[in-house]
N, C-alpha and C positions, 0 to 999 in steps of 0.2 A: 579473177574479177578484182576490180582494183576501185575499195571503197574511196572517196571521196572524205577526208579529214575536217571539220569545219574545226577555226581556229577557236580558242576557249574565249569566254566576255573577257572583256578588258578589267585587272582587278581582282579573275578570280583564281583562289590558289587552283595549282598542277595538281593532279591526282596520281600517285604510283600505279601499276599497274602488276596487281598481284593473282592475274591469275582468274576464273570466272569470279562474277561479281555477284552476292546474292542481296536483296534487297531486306529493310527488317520487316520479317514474314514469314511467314508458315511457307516452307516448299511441300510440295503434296504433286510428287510424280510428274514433275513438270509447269507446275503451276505454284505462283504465289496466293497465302491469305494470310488475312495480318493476324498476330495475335502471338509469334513464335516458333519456332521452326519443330516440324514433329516428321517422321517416318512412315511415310505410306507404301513404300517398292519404288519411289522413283528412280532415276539412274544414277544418282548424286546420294541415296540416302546413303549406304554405302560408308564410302569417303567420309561424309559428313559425322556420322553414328560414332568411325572411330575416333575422327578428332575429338570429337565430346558435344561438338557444335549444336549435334541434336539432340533433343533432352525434351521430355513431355512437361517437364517440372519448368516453370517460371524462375528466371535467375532469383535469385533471392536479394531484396535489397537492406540495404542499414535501418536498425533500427531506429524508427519513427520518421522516417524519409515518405515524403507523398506521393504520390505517383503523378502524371497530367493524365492520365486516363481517370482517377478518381479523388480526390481529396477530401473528398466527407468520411467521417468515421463510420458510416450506417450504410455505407453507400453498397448494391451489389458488388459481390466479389467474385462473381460466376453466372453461370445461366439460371444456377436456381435462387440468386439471393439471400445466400445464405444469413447476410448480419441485417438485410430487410427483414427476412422474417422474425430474427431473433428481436429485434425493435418492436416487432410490431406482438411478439407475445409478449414482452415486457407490459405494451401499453396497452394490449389488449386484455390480456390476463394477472395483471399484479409481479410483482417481484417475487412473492412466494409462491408462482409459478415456474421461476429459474431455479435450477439446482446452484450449490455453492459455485461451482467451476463455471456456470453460465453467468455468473454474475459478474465472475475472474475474468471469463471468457471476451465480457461487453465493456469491462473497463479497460482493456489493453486495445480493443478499437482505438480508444480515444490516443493512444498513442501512435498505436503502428495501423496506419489506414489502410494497408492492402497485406492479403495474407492470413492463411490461416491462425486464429489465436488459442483454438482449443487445445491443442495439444501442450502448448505451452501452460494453459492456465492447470489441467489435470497435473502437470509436473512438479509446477509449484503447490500444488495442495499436498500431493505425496509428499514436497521436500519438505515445508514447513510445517503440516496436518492440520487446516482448514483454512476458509478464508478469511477469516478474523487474526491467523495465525501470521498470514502474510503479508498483510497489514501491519501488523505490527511489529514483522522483524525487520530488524538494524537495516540502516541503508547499506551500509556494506555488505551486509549478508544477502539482501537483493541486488546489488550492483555485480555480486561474485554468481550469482544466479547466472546458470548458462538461457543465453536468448533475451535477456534484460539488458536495456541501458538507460539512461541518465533520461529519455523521455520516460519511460515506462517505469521506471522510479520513480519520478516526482507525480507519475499521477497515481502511483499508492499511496505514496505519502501523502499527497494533494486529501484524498478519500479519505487517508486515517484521521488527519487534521480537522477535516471538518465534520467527522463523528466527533470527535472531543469538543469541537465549540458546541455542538447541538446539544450533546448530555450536559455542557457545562452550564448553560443557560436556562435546561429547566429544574438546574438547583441554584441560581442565582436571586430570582426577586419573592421567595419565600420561605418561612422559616424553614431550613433544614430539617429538623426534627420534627414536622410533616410529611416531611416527603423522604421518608428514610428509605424508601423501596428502589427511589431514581440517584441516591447517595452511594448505594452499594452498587447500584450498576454505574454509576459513570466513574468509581474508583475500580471496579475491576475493568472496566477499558481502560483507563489510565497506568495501570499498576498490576494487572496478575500478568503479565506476560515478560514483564523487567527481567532478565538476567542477573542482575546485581541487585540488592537491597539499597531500597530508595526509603529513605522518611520525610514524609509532606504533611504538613501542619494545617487545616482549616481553621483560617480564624472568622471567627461570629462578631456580632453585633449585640449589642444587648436584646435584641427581637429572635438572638438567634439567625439572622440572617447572614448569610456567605460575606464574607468584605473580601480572603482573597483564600487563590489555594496555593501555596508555595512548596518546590521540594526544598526542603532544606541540607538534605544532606544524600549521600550516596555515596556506597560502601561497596564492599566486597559480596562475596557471594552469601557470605553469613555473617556479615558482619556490619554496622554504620554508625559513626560517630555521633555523636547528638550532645547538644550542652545546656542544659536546662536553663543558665543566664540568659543564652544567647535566644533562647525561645521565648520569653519574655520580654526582652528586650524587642522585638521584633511585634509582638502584640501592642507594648506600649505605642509602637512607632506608628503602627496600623489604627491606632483608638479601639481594640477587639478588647470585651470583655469575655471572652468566653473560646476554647479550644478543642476542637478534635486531632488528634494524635493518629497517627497514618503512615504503618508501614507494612513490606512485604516480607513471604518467605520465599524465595526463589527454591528454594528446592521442594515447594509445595507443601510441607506441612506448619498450618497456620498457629500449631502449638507455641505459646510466649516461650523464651526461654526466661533466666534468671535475670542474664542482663536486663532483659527487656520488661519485665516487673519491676525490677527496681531503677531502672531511668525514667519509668510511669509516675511511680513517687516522686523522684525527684522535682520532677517538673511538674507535679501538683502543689507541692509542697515552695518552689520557689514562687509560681502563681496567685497561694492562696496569698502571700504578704501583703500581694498588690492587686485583688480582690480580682484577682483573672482564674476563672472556672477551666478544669480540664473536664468537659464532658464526658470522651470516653477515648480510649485508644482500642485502634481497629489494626487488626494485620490479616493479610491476604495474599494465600496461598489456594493455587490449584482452583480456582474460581470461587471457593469459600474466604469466608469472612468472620475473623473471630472478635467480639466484640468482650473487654476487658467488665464493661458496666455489666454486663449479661452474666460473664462468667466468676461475679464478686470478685473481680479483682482491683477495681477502683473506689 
């Protein structure tokens, strides 16, 4: 029998011919259904099974890539809806109805729209040990994270960021030394988690209020330069009467060393000339916080 050839539209490319052609679809013993090709006994699964062609698993795409089947971050990802439901306990139940990793779980939505995220988020709490923890490691340390990329970074960091504007603001428009409770929590978000020794100076107002919070220096793992002119100098520039002193132990115990007793003095002592107050000097280690005025050392 001798088919009949109709000539191709005018315009459109040649097609090679390689052989049977399968549509994108689910083969199923003879029949197409869309969704991806899966092994039912057809005649072809076969063939198919060894080339690799068939696979129950969804090709996997790059990260933070959208799909045209779905582009909402909440959007079903299955017949059960799985990141519907998970939305809808968020808002039906509070957030301290998500465990840490479900929280992990619903922020990488926001990057990677199709695709399971659990498995990734439990990974990262293992590698880092919580999710506070993961948050705030290095972006390189997330970017070297196997299953991260450059979206799903930026919307950790995006998160980490804007915990630190929110703690910073409700110690912004009142005196500090009120509000000592929300001081030690928005310096241990900013500062227990540092790798290296950081020292950040709060300087006050004569009301005691915040005017900025600056790191001023950053050192080694034990170690940070600090120069008591130059901490002064930096208050005069600001108009601060008044300082809190601000550093870490990365290796977790919040005990002063010698240095750090007598760079305390220093930099009281170059302040008092110029009638500028060291309030107190804080170091923070291991989520503790040792305060210098508490422990008569200032």
């Amino acid at each position: 029998m001798v088919r009949r050839v109709l000539p191709a539209a005018r315009g459109a490319p040649e097609r090679a011919s390689a052989g049977p052609r399968y549509p994108d679809a689910v083969y199923r013993g003879g029949r197409a259904e869309a969704g991806g090709f899966r092994d039912t006994g057809g005649r072809h699964g076969p063939a198919l099974r060894e080339s690799g062609a068939l696979s129950r698993e969804a090709p996997r795409q790059p990260e933070g890539t959208p799909s045209d089947a779905a582009v909402l971050p909440f959007a079903s990802t299955g017949p059960h809806g799985h990141r519907a439901r998970m939305r809808d306990k968020l808002l039906t139940r509070g957030p301290d109805a998500l465990a840490d990793y479900e929280l992990l779980e619903m922020l990488l939505f926001l990057a990677m729209p199709k695709g399971d995220t659990k498995p990734l988020a439990k990974a990262l709490i293992n590698r880092f040990g919580s999710f506070a923890q993961v948050l705030a490691a290095p972006q390189q340390a997330l970017m070297d994270a196997r299953g991260l990329g450059p979206h799903s970074v930026a919307a950790l960091k995006l998160v980490q960021a804007s915990a630190l504007r929110m703690a910073r603001a409700e110690v912004m428009d009142a005196p500090v030394l009120n509000k000592w409770d929300l001081l030690m929590d928005y310096l241990k978000l900013v500062m227990a988690r540092e790798k290296t020794e950081q020292f950040r100076i709060l300087f006050l107002d004569s009301k005691n209020r915040l005017i900025a919070d600056e790191a001023q220096a950053r050192g080694t793992v034990n170690h940070t330069p600090v120069y008591p002119r130059e901490v002064v100098k930096r208050a005069l520039e600001l108009h601060a009467t008044a300082l809190i002193l601000v550093h870490n132990h990365p290796s977790g115990d919040p005990t002063p060393s010698r240095a750090d007793i007598e760079m305390t003095r220093e930099v009281k002592a170059a302040g008092e000339i110029l009638s500028i107050a060291v309030h107190d000097h804080l170091i923070i280690g291991n989520g503790e916080v040792l305060s210098f005025r508490r422990e008569g050392l200032l």
